[in-house]
C-alpha positions in Angstrom: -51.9 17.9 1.0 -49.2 20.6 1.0 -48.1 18.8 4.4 -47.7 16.0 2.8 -45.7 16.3 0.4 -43.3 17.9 2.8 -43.0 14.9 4.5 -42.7 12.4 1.5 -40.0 15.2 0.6 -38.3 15.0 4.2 -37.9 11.0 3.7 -36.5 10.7 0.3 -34.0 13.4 1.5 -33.3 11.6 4.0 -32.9 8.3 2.7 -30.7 9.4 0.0 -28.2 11.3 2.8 -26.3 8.3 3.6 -25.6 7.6 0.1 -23.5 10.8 0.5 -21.2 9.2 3.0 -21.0 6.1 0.9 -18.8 7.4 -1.5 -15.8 6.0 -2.1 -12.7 7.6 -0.1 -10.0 9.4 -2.9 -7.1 8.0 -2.6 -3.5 10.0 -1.5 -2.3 11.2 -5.3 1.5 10.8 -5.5 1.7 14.4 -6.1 -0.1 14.7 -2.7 2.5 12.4 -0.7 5.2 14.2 -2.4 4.5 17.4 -1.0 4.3 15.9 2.5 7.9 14.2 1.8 9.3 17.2 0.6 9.7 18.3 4.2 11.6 15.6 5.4 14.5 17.2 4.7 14.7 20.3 6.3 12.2 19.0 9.4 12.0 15.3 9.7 10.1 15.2 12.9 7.5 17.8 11.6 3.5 17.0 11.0 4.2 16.8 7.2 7.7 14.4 7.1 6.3 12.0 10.0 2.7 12.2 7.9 4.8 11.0 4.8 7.3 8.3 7.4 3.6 6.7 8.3 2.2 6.6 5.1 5.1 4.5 3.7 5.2 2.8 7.2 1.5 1.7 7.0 1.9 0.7 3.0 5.0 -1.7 4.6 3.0 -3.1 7.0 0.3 -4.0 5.2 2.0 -5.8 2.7 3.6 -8.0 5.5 0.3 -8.5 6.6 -0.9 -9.3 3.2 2.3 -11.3 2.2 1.2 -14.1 5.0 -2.0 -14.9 4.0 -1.1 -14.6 -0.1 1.6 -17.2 0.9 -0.8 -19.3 2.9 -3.5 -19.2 0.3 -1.0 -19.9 -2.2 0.5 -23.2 -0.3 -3.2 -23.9 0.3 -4.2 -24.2 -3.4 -0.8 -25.5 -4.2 -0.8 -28.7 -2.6 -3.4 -29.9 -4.4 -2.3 -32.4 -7.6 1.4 -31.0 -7.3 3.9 -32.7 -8.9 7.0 -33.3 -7.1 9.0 -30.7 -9.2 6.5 -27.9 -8.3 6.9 -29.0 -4.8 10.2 -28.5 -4.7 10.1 -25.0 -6.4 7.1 -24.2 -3.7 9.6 -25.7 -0.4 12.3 -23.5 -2.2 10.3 -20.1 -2.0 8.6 -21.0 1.4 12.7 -21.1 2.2 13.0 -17.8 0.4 10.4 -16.4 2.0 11.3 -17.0 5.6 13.9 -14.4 5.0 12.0 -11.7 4.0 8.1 -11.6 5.3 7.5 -9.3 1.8 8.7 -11.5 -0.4 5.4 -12.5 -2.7 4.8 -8.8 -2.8 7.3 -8.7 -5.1 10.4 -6.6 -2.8 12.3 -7.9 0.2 13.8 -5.0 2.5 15.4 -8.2 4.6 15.5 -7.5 8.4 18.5 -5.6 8.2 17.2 -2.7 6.5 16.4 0.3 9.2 12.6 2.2 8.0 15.0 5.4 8.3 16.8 4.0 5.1 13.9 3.1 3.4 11.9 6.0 3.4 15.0 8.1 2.3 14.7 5.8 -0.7 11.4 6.0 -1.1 11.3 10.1 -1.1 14.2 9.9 -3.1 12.6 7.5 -6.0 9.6 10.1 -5.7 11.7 13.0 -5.9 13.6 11.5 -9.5 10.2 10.3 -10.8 9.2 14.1 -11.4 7.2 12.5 -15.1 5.1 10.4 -12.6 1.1 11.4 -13.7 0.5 13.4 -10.5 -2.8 11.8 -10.1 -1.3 8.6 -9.6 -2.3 6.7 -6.3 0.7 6.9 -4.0 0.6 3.7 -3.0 1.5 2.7 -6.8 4.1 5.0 -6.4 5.5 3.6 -3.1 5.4 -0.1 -4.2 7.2 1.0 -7.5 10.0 2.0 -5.7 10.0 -0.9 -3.1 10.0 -3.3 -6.3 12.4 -1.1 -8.2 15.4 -0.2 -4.8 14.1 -4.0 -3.2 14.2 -6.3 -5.6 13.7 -10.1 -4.5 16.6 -12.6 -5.9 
């Protein structure tokens, strides 16, 4: 009987383990990519300042990535029942946005715009924004400052 038990122990311990590593990942704070920014400075090729260049690399990236298919989804559900003026203002945008593949997220760095430049911005903005709550996702933070330094026209 004891035995038993044991085992019917042993099984719902061991279903429930995965449940463990199902937990949602915590996101990078803004006080957390701060603190790797702040060495950019004084080291810019060290673990911390290229951990930091990455981070706002990969947030850049995605939102190019992103940007295509919000745009195609958008043209997609667009075209039906348009009317010729919100064709026009659609044509106009897609115009727009050919410049700048960030464009529907809201900031446009252009293809001028070196990621050097950016991400001196970008630790900049974080730097001034001392107030931010520090449990703030940094990718809130980092998009705040592309919309804020990159504004679309």
């Amino acid at each position: 009987m004891f035995r038993r038990y044991i085992n019917i122990s042993l099984i719902v311990f061991s279903a429930l383990l995965p449940l463990q590593a199902a937990k949602a990942i915590d996101p990078l704070t803004t006080a957390e990519l701060a603190s790797h920014c702040s060495f950019y400075a004084k080291e810019p090729t060290g673990i911390d300042a290229v951990f930091c260049i990455r981070y706002i690399q990969g947030f850049i990236d995605g939102a190019v990535a992103t940007d295509d298919k919000v745009a195609q989804n958008a043209i997609n559900a667009s075209s039906e029942n348009e009317t010729f003026s919100e064709r026009a203002i659609r044509l106009r945008k897609a115009r727009t946005r050919q410049k700048d593949p960030t464009f529907y997220a809201d900031f446009c760095l252009g293809v001028d715009k070196p990621l050097q430049s950016v991400v001196e911005n970008i630790i900049l903005n974080l730097n001034q924004r001392k107030f931010l709550p520090k449990e703030l996702p940094a990718r809130d933070a980092v998009y705040q400052a592309l919309r804020k330094q990159y504004p679309c026209n």
